[in-house]
KOLBABA-205080 format. One record per atom (N, C-alpha, C): residue number from 1; residue in three letters; x, y, z; atom name. Coordinates in Angstrom, 1 decimal. Layout:
# KOLBABA-205080
+-----+------+--------+--------+--------+------+
: pos : code :     px :     py :     pz : site :
+-----+------+--------+--------+--------+------+
: NUM :  ALA :      X :      Y :      Z :   CA :
...
+-----+------+--------+--------+--------+------+
//
This chain:
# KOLBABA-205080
+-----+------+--------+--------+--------+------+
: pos : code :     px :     py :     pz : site :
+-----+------+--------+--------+--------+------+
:   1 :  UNK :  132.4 :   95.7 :   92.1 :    N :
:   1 :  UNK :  133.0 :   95.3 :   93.3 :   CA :
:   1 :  UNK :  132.8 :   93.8 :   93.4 :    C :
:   2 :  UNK :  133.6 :   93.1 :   93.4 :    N :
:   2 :  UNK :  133.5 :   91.6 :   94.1 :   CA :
:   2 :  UNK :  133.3 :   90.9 :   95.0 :    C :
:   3 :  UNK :  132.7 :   89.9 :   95.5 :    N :
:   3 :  UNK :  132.0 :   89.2 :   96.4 :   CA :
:   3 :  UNK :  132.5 :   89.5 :   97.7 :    C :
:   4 :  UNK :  134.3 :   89.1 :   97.6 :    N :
:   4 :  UNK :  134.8 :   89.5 :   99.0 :   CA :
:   4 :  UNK :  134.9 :   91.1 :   98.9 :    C :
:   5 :  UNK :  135.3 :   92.0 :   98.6 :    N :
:   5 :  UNK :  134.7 :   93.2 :   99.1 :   CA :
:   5 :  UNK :  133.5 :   93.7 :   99.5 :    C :
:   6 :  UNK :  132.1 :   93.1 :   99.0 :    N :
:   6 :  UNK :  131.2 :   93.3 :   99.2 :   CA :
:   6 :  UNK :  130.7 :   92.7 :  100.8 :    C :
:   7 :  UNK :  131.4 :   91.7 :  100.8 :    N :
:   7 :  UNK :  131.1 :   90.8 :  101.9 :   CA :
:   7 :  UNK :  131.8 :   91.8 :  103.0 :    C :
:   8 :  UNK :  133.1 :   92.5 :  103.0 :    N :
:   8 :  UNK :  133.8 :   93.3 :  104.1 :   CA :
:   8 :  UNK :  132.9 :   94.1 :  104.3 :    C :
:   9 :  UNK :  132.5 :   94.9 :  103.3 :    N :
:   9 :  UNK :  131.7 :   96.0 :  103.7 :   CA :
:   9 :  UNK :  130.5 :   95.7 :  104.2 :    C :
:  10 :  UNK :  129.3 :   94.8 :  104.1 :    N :
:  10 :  UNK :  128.6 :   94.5 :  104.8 :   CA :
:  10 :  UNK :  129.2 :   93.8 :  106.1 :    C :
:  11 :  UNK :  130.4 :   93.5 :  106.4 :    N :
:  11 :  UNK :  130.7 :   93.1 :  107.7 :   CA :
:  11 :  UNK :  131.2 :   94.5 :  108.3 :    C :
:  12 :  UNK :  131.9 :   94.8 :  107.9 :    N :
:  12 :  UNK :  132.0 :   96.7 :  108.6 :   CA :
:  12 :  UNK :  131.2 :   97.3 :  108.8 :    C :
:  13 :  UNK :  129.7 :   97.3 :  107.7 :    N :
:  13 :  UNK :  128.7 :   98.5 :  108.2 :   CA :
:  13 :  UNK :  128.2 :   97.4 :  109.8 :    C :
:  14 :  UNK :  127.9 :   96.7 :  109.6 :    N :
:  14 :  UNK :  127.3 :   95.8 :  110.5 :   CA :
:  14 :  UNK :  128.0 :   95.7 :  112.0 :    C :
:  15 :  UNK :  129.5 :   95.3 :  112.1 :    N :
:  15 :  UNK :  130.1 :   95.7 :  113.1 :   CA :
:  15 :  UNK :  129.9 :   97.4 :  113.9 :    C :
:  16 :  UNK :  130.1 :   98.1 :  113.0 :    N :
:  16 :  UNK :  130.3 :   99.8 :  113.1 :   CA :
:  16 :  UNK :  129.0 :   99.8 :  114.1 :    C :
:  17 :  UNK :  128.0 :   99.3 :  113.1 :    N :
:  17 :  UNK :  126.7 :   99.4 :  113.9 :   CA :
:  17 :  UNK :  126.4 :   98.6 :  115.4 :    C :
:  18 :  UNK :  127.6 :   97.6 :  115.4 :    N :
:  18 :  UNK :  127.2 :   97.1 :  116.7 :   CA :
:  18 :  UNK :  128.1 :   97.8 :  117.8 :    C :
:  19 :  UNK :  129.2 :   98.7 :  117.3 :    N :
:  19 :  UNK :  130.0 :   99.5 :  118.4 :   CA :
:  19 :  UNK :  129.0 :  100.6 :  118.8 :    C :
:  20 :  UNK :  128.4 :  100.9 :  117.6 :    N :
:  20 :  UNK :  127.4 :  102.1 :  118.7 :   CA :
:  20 :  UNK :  127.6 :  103.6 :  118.4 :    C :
:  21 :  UNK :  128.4 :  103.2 :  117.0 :    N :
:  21 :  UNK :  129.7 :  104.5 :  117.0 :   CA :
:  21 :  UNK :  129.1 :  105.0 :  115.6 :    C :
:  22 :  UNK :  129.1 :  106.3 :  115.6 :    N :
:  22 :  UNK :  128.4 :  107.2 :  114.1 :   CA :
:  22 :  UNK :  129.4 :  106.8 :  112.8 :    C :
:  23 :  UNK :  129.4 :  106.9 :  111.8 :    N :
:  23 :  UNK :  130.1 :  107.0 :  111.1 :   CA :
:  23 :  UNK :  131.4 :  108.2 :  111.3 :    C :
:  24 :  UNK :  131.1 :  109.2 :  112.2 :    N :
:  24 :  UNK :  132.0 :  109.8 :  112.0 :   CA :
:  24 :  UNK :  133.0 :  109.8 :  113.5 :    C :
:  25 :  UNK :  132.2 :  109.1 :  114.0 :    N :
:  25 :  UNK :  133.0 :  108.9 :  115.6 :   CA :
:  25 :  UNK :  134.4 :  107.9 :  114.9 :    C :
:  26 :  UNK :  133.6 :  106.7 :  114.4 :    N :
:  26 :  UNK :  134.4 :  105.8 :  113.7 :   CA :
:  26 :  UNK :  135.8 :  105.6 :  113.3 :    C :
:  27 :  UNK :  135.2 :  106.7 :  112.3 :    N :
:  27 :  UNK :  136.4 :  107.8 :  111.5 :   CA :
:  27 :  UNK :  137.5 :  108.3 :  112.2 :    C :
:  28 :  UNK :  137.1 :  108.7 :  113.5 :    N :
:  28 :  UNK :  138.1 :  109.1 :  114.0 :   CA :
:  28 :  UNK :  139.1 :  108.1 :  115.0 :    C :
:  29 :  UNK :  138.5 :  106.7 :  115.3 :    N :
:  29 :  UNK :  138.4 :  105.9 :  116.2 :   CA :
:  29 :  UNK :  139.5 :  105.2 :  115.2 :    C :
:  30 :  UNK :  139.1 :  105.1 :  113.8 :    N :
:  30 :  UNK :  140.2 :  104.6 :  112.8 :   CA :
:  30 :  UNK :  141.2 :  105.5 :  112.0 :    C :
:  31 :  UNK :  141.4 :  107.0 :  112.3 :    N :
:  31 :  UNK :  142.3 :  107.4 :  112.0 :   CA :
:  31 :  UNK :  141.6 :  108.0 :  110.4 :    C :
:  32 :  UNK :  140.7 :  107.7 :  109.8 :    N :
:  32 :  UNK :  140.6 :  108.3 :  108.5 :   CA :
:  32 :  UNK :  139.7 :  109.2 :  108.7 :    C :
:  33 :  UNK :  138.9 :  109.6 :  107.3 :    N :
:  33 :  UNK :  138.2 :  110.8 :  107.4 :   CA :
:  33 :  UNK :  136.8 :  110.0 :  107.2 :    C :
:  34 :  UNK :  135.7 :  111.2 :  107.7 :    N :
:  34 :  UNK :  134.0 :  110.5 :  107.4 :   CA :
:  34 :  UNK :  133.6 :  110.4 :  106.1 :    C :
:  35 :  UNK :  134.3 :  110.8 :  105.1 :    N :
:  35 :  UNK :  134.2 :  110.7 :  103.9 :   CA :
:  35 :  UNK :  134.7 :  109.3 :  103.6 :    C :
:  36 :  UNK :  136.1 :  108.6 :  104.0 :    N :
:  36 :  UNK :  136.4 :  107.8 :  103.6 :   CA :
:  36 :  UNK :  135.2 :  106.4 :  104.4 :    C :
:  37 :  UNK :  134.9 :  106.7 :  105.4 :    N :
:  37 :  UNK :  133.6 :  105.4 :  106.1 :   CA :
:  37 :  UNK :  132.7 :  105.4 :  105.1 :    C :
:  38 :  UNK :  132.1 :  106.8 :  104.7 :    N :
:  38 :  UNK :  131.0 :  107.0 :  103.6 :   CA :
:  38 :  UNK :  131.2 :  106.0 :  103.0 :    C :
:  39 :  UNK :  132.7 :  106.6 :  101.8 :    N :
:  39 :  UNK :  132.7 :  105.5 :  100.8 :   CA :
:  39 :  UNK :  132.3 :  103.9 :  100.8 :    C :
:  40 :  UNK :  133.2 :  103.2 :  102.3 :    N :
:  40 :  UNK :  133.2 :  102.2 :  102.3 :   CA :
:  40 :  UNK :  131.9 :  101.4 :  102.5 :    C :
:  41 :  UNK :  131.2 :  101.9 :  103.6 :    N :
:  41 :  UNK :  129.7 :  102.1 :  103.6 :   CA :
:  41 :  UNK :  129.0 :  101.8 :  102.3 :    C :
:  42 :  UNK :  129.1 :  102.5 :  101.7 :    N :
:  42 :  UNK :  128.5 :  103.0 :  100.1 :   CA :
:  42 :  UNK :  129.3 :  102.3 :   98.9 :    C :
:  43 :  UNK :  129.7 :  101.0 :   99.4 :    N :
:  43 :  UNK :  130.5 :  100.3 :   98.6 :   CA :
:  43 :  UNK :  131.3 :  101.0 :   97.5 :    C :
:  44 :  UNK :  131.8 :  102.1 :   97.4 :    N :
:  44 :  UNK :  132.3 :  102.9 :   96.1 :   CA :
:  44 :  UNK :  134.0 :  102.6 :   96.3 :    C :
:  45 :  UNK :  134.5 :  102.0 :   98.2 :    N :
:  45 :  UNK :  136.0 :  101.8 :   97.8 :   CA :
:  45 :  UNK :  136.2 :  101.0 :   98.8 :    C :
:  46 :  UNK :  136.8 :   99.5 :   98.3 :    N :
:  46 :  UNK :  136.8 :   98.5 :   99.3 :   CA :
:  46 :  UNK :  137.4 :   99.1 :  100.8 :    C :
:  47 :  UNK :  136.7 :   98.5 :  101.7 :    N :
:  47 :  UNK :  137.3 :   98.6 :  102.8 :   CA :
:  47 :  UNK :  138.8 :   98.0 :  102.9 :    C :
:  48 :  UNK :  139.5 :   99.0 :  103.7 :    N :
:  48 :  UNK :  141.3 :   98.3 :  104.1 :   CA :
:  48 :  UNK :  140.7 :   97.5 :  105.0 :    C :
:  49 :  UNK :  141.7 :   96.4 :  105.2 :    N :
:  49 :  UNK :  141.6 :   95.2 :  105.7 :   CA :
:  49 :  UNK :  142.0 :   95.5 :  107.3 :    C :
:  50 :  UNK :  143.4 :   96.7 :  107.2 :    N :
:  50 :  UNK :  143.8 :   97.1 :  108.5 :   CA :
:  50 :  UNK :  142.6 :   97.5 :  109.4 :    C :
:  51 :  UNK :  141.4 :   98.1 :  108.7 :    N :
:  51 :  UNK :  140.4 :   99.3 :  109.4 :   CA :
:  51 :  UNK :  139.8 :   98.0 :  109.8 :    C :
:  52 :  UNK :  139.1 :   97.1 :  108.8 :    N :
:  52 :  UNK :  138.3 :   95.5 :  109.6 :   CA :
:  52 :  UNK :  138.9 :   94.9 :  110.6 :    C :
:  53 :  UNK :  140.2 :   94.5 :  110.6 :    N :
:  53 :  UNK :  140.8 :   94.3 :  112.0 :   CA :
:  53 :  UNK :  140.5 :   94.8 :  113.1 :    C :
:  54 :  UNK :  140.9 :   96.4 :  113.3 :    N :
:  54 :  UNK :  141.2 :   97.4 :  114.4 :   CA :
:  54 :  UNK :  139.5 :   97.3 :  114.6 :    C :
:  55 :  UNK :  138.5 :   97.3 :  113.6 :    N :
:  55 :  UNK :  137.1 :   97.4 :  114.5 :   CA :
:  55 :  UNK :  137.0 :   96.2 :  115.3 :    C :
:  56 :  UNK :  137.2 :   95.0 :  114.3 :    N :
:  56 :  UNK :  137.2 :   93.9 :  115.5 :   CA :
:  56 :  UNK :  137.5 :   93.3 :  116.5 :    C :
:  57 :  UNK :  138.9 :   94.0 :  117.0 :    N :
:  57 :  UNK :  139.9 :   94.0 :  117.8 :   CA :
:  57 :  UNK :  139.2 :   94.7 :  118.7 :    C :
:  58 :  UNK :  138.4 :   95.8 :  118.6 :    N :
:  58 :  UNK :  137.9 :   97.1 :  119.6 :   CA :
:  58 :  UNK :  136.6 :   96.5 :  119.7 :    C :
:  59 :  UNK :  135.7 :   95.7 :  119.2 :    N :
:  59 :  UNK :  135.0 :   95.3 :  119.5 :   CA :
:  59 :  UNK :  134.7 :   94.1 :  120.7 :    C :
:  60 :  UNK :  136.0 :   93.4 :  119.9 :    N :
:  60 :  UNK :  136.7 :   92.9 :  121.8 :   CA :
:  60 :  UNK :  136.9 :   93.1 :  122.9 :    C :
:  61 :  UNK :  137.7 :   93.8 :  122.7 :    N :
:  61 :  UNK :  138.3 :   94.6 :  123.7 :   CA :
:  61 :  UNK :  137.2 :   95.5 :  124.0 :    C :
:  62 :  UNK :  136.2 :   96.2 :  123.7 :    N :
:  62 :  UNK :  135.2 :   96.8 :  124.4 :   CA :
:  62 :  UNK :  134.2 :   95.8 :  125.2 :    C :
:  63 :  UNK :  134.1 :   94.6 :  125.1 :    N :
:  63 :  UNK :  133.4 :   93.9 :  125.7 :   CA :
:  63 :  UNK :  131.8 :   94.1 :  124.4 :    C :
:  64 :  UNK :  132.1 :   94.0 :  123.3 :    N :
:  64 :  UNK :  131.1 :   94.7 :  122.6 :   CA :
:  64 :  UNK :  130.6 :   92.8 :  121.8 :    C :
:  65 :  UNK :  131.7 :   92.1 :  122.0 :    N :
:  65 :  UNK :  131.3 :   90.9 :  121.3 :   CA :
:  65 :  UNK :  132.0 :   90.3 :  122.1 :    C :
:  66 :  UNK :  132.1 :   88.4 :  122.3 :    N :
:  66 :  UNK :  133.2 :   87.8 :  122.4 :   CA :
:  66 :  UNK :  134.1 :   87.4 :  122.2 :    C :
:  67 :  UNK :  133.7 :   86.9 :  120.4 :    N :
:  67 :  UNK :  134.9 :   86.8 :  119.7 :   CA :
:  67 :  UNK :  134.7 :   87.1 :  118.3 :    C :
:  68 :  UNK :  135.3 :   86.9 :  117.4 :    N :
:  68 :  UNK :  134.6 :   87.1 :  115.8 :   CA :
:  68 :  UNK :  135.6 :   86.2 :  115.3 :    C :
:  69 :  UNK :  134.6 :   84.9 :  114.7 :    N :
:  69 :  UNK :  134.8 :   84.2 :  113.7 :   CA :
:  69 :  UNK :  134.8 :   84.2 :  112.3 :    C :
:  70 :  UNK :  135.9 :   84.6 :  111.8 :    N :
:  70 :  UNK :  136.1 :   84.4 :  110.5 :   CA :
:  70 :  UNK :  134.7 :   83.9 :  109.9 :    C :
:  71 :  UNK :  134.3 :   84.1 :  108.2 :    N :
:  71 :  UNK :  133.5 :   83.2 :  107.8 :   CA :
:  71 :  UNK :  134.1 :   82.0 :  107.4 :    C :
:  72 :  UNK :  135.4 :   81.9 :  107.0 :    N :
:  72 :  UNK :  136.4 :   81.0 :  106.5 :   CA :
:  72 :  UNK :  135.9 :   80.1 :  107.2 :    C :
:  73 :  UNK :  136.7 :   80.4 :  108.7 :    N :
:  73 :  UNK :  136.5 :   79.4 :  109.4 :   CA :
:  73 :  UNK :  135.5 :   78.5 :  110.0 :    C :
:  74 :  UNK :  133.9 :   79.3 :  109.1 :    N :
:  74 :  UNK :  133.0 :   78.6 :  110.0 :   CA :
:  74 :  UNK :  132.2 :   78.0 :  108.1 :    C :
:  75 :  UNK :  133.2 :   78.3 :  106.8 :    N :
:  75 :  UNK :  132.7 :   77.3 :  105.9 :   CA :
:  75 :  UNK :  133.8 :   76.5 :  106.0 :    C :
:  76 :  UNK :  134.6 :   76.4 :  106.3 :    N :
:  76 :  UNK :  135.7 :   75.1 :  106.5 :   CA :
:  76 :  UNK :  135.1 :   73.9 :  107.5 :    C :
:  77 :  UNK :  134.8 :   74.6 :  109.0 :    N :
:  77 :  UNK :  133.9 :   73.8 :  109.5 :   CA :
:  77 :  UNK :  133.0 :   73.1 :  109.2 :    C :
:  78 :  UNK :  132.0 :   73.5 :  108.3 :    N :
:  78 :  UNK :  130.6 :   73.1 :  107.5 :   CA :
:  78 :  UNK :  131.3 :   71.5 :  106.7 :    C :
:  79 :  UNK :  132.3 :   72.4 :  106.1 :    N :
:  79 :  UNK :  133.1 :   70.8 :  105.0 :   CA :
:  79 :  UNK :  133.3 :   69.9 :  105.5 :    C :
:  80 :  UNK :  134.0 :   69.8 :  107.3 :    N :
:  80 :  UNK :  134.4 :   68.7 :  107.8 :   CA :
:  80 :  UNK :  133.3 :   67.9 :  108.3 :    C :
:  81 :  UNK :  131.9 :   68.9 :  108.4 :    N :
:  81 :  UNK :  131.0 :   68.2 :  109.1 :   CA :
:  81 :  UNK :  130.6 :   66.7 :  108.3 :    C :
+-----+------+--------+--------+--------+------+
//
């Protein structure tokens, strides 16, 4: 697995874990199966990009965060400093 997928999936388990939500609540919250969160969890199959959205989007919208900054955008900022 590669840096940026490894890096999703540690931002997915990590989000998942700040909604509050089981892996299999998740699952259902994003439409797939608890097997497929396993995987992603368990780094065995990159996370879709669609599923990292829709958690971050809900994590908004839940009042669960305020905003979520890209890492992009906060090593781009680093550069200009």
């Amino acid at each position: 697995m590669d840096a940026r997928s490894k890096d999703k999936t540690e931002q997915f388990r990590l989000l998942r874990r700040i909604s509050g939500k089981t892996q299999r609540e998740m699952a259902e919250h994003l439409g797939v199966s608890h097997a497929t969160i396993r995987s992603w969890e368990a780094s065995a199959n990159p996370v879709q990009e669609s599923a990292l959205r829709n958690l971050k989007a809900y994590l908004v919208l839940a009042g669960k965060v305020d905003v979520i900054i890209p890492r992009e955008a906060i090593s781009a900022q680093d550069k200009d400093s």
